[in-house]
VEXVOLO-819444 format. One record per residue: residue in one letter; x negated, y negated, z of N, C-alpha, C in turn. Coordinates in pm, whole numbers, plus 50000, padded with zeros to 5 digits. Example, Ala and Ser with C-alpha at 12.3 -4.5 7.8 and 13.67 -1.06 7.14 Angstrom:
REM residues 2
A486815056950780487705045050780486805033050780S487155022550708486335010650714487104999750787
//
This chain:
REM residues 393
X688830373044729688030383844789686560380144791X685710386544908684430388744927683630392944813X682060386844783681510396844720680540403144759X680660417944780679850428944816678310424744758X677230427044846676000424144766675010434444856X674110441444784672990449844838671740441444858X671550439245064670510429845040668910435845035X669370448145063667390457545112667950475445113X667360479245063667420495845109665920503345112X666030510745218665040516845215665300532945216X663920538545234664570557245239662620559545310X663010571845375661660577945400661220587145255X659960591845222659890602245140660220615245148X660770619545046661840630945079660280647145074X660920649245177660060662545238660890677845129X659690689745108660170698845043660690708445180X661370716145117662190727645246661260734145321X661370730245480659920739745501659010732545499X658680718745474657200711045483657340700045558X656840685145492656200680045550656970670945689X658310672345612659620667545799660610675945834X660300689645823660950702745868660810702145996X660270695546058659870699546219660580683246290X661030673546175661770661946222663410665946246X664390657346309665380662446342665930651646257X666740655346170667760644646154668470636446198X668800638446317668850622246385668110614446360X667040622146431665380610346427665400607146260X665900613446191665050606046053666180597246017X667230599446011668650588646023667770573646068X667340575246217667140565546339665930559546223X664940565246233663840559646144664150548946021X665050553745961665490548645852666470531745890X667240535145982667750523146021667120509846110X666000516646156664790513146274664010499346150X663600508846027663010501145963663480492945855X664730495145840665910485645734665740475745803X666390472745955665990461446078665430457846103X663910461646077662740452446052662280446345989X662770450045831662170442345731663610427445738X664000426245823665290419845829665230415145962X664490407146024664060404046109664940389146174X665540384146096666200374546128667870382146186X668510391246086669170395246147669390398046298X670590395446333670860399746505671860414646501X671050421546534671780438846511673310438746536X673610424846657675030423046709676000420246570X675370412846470675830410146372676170421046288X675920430646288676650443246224677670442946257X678830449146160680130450746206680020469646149X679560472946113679700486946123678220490746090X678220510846093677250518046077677940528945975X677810526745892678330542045795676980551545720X677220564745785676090570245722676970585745625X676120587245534676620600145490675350613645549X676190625145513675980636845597676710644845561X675870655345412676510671045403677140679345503X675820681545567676340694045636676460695145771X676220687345868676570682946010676990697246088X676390702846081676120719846112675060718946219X674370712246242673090715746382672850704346455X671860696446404671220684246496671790672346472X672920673046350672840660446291674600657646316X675170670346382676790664846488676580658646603X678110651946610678370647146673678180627746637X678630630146496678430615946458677270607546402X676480613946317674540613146311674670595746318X675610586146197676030574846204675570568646364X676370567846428676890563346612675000572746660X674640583546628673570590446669672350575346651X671870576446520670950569146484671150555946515X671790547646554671890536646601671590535246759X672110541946835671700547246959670390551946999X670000561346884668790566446943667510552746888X667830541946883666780528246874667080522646959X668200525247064668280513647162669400501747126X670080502447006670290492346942671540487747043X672020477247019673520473147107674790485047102X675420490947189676430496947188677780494147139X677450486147118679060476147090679820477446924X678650483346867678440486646713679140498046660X680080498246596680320509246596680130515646478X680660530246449679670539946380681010550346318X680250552946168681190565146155680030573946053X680490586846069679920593945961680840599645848X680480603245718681250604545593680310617545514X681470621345493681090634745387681610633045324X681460631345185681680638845049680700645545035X679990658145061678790664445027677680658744948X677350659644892676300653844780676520638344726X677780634044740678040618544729678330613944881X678010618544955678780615245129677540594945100X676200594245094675590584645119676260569845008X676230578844878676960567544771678760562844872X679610574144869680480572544944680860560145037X679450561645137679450554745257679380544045198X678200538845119678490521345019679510518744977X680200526144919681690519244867682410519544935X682630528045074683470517745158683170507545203X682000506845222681160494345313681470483345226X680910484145103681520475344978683220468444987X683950479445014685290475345054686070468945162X685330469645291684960461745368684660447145359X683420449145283683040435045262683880424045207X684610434645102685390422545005686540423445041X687250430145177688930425745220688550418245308X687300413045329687180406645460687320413345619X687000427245602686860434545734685840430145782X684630428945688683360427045767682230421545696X680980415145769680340409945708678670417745657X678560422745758677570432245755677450445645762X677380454745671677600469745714676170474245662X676000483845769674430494345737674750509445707X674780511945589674790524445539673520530845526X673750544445514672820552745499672970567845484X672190578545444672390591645433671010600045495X671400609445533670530618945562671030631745570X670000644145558670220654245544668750664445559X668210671645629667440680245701667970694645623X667620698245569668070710745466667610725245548X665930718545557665080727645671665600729745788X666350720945839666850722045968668270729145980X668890733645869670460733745860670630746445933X671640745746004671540761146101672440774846043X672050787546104672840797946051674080798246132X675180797446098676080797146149676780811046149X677770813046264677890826046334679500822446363X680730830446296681910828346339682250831246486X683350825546546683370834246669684150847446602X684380859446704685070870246653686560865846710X687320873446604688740872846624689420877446758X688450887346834689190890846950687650894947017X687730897047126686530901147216685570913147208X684380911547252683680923747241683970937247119X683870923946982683790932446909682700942146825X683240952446773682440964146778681440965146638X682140952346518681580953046419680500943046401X679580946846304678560938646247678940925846232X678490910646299678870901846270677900894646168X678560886146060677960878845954677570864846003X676370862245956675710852045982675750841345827X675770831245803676200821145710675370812245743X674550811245632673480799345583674290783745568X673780776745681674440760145588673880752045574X672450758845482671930749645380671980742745295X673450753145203673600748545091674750753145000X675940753044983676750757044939677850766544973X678550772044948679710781944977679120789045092X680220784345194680250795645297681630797445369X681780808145434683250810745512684450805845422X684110811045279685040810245198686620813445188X687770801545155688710808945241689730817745138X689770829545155690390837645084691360836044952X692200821745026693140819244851692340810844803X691200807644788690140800344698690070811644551X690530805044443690390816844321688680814744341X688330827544285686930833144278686680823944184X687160823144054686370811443945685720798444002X686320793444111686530782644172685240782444229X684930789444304683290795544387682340803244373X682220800644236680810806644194679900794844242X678280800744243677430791944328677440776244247X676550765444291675990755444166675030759544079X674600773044066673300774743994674530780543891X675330790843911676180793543795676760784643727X677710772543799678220766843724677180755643653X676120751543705675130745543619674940754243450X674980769043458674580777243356675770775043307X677220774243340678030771343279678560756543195X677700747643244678020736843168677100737843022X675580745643093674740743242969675240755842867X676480764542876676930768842774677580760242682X678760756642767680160744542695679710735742667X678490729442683677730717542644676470717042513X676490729442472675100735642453673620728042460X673470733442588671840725542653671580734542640X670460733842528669150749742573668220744642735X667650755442672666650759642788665740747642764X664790744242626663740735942612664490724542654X665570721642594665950706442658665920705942760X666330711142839665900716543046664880706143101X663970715243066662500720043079662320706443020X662320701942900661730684942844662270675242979X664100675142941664000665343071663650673243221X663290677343280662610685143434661250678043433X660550682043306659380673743281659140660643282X660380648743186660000638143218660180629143330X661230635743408661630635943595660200637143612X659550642543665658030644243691657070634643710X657080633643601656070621743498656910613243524X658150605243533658400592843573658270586643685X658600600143823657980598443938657100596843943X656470601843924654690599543951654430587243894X654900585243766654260567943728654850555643826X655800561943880656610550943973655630549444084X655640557044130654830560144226653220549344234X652520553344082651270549944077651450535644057X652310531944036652500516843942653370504444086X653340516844190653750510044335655450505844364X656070513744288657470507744273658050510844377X657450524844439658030531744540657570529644666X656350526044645655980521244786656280506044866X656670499744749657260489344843658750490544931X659380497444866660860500945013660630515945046X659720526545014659590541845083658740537045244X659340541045373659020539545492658390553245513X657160557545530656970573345592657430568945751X657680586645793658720590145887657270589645973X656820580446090656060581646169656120598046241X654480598946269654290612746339654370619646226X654190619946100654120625446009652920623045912X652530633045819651710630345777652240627745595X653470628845586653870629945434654180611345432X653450606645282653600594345243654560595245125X653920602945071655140605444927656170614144936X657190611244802658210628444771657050641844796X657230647844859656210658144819656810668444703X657810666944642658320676544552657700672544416X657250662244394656700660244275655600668044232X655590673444111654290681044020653960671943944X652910664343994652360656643815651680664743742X651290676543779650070685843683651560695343609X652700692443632653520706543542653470704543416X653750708843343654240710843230655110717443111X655480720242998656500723842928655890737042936X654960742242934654580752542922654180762343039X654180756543130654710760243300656170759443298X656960754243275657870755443290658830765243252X658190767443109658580781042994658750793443082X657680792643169657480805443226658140811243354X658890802343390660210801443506660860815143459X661700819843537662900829643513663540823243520X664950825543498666310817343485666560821143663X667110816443769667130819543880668430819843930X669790819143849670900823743871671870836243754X671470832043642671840845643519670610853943462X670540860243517669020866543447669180871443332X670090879743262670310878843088670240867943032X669500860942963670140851242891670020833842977X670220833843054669860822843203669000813943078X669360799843123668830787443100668220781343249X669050781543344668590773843467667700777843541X666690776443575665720779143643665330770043757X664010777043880664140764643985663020754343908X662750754143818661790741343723662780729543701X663910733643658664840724343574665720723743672X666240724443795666950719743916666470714744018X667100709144086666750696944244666570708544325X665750708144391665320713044514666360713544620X665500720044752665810717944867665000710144944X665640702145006664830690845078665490684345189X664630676045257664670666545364664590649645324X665130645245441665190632045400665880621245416X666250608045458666990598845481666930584945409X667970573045409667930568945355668550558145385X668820538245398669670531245456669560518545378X670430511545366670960498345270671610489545352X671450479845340672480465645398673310461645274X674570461445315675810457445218676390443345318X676390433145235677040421645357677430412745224X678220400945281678960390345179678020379645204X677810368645154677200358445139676740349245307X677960351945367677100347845497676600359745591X677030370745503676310384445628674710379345577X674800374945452673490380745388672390362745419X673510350845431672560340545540672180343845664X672820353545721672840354345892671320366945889X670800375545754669890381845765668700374745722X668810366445684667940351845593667140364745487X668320369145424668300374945325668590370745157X668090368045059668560370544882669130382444882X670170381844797670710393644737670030402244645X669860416344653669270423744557670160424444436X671260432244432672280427744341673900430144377X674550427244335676420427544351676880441244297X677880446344418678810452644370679990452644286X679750455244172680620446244083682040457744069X681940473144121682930482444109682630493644107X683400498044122683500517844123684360525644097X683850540644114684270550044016684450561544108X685940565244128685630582544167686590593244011X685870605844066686850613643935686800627044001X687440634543991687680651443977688170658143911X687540668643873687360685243808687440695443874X687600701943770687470719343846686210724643922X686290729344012685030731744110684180740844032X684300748343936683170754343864682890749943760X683120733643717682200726643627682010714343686X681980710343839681590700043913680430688643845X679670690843803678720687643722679220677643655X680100676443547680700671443464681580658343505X681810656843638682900649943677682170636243672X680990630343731680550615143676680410609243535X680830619043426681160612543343682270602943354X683980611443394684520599343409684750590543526X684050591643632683910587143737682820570643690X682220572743608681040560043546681950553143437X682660561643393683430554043286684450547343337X685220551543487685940543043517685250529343597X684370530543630683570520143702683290511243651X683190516043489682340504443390683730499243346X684920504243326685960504143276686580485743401X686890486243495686770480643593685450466743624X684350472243571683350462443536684040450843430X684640454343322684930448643253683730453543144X682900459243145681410461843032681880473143004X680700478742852680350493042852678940494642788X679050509342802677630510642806675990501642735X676990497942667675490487842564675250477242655X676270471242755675880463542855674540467942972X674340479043001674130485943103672520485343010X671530480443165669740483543115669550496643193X670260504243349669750512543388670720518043430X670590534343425671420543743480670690551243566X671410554743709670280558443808671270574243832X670940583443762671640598743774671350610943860X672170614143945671280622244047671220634743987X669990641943958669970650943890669730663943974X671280675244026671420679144086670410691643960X670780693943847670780703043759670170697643598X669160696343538669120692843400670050694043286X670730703043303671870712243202673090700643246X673280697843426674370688243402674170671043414X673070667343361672300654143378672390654643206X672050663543126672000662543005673480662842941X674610675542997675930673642962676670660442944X676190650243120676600638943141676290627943031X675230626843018674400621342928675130619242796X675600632442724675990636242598677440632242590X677940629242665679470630142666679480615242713X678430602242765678360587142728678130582942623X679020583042553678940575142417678160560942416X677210559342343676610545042356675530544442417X675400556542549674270547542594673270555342574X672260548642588670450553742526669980563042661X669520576642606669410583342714667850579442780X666840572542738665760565342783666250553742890X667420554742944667600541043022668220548843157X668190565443165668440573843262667400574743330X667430576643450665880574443601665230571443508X664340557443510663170558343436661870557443546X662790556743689661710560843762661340576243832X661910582843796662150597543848663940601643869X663700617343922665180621043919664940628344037X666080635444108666180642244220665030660644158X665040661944066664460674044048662840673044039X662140658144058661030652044062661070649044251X662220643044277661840631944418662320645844515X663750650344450664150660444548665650654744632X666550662744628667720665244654668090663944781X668070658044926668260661345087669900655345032X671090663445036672250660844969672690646445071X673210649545198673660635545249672810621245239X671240622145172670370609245151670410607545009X671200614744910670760610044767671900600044734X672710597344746673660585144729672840572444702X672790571944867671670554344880670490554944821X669900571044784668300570944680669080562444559X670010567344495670120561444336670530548544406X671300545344472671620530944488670550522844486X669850524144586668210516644645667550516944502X667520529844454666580525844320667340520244238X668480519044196669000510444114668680498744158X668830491944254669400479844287667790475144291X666570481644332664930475844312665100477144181X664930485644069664790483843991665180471543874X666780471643917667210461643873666880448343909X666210441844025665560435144073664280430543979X663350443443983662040449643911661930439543778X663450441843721663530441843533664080426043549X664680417143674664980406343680666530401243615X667040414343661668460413443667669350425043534X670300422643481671350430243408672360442043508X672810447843453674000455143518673190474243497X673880477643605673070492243631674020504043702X674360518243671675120524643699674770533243788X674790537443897674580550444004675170562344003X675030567644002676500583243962675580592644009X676600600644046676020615644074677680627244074X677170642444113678030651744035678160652244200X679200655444274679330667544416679720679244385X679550690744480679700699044453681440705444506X682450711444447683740714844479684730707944358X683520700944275684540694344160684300674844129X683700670044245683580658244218682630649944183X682940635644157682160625644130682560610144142X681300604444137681060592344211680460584444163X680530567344099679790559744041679900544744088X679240535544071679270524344140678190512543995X678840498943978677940497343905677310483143948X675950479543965675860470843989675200458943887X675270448643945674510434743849673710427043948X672000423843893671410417043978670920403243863
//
């Protein structure tokens, strides 16, 4: 077999809900993202792709009809390329790498361009049709921004409580207080921002031309533990640990990687960033979703042949603090200082179909950064699952 290798990823900076690429379409920021993966890759011949895999939550407005096959098109690129898009919700972008990964190493293909995006700002209200004509009742309108909607009746209720509940529910069964929250929310913050200042991010973050946002704009470097204190809990108000301080945002944003085998990666007159050395899926019960990259990382590493004392970086998408800390607690071995040490999604910000390839891309620079060792990606989806991938540079 092939070996899978990550040769470049990039991402635009992820916009807050409502700001600075609310008025971009997700296509276009898809297109952007792949526009400039292909440039810094200049030797490559676009013909040389053998696929386009992008991930994509919620494909509800601008971003149907294939955003994948969309963004390749809307550059002009060769037609001949073909394209798919992938959902797993919140893992749909990680997703898209490990097939691409799988690809690589049955020998389907040599070059695949993954990527994720997701426009949160842009997500549309959706409107059932009615069951029969000119009907007389109030029709319901459904947000698909973000979670449960057009729920289907034999779904047990336990099953679909929001992610802000079942976040409060892990930090019961887990016992995460509130300060632990709030500490890690805080050092998400402060790691972004040092990433940031120290230029880590600006060498693969592309701003989305016609825009004026360079950075995450979700980052607070001025917050603190004592700002944070002062949050309400924003899903249990008795008693509530979770607040919007200590959870990922809503956001915008895209994101794209080259996965190719040793001559995809001569034909880009590309070095390898680092190897796909394996992966991890797992599922749970949809109202402790959170929980499920525990064994989704453990089977990955399991498959690696390593465990955790092997591992210098863990790149965790931190949908929730309560379930970044659960995860955390339930890896035996590993040092929780070796989790984002460059920021987390509740610092950079959450656009669900672009956070996959965020932890990937930052794993795979980072690991670059530190001049090699083995590094884990994981994140929680929402309905019960999870997703991990581990790499070595």
């Amino acid at each position: 077999m092939s070996a899978a290798y990550v040769l470049d990823a990039v991402r635009a900076p992820f916009g807050r809900y409502g700001g600075g690429l609310a008025k971009v379409r997700p296509d276009d920021l898809a297109a952007h993202v792949v526009r400039a993966l292909l440039d810094r890759s200049p030797d490559l011949d676009p013909e040389r792709v053998d696929e386009v895999l992008f991930g994509d939550a919620n494909q509800a407005g601008e971003d149907n009809r294939n955003v994948a096959r969309m963004a390749w098109l809307l550059n002009g690129l060769p037609t001949s390329i073909p394209g798919s898009t992938v959902n797993r919700l919140c893992g749909s972008s990680l997703d898209a790498a490990m097939q691409a990964s799988r690809m690589i190493e049955t020998g389907e293909a040599q070059v695949v361009l993954v990527g994720g995006v997701e426009s949160m700002s842009r997500a549309p209200w959706i409107l059932l049709k009615p069951e029969r004509a000119f009907p007389s009742q109030q029709q319901e309108l459904y947000s698909s921004t973000l979670g449960w909607r057009m729920v289907n009746p034999n779904m047990p209720d336990q099953w679909t409580i929001s992610l802000g509940a079942s976040a409060e529910k892990l930090a019961d069964i887990y016992n995460v207080s509130r300060e632990a929250q709030d500490e890690f929310a805080l050092r998400s913050h402060r790691n972004a921002q040092a990433a940031w200042e120290s230029g880590f991010y600006g060498e693969w973050v592309v701003p989305m031309h016609d825009t004026e946002l360079e950075r995450d704009e979700n980052i607070r470097a001025d917050t603190s533990l004592e700002k944070l204190a002062k949050l309400k809990p924003a899903f249990v108000k008795d008693g509530g640990t979770v607040t919007a301080g200590n959870s990922s945002p809503l956001n915008d944003g895209a994101g794209a990687a080259l996965i190719a085998d040793e001559k995809g990666a001569a034909a880009a007159g590309r070095e390898p960033i680092a190897r796909i050395v394996s992966r991890g899926a797992a599922a749970v019960d949809p109202d402790v979703f959170g929980i499920a990259p525990v064994k989704a990382a453990n089977i990955a590493l399991e498959r690696a042949g390593i465990t955790w004392d092997d591992v210098s970086v863990v790149e965790l998408n931190e949908a929730f603090a309560s379930q970044c800390l659960a995860d955390i607690g339930e890896w035996k071995g590993l040092d929780p200082d070796k989790v984002n040490p460059n920021g987390g999604a509740i610092a950079l910000g959450h656009p669900l179909g672009a956070s996959g390839v965020r932890i990937l891309g930052s794993l795979a620079h980072e690991l670059r950064r530190r001049g090699g060792g083995y590094g884990v990606a994981a994140l929680c989806i929402g309905v019960g699952q999870g997703l991990a991938v581990v790499l070595e540079a």
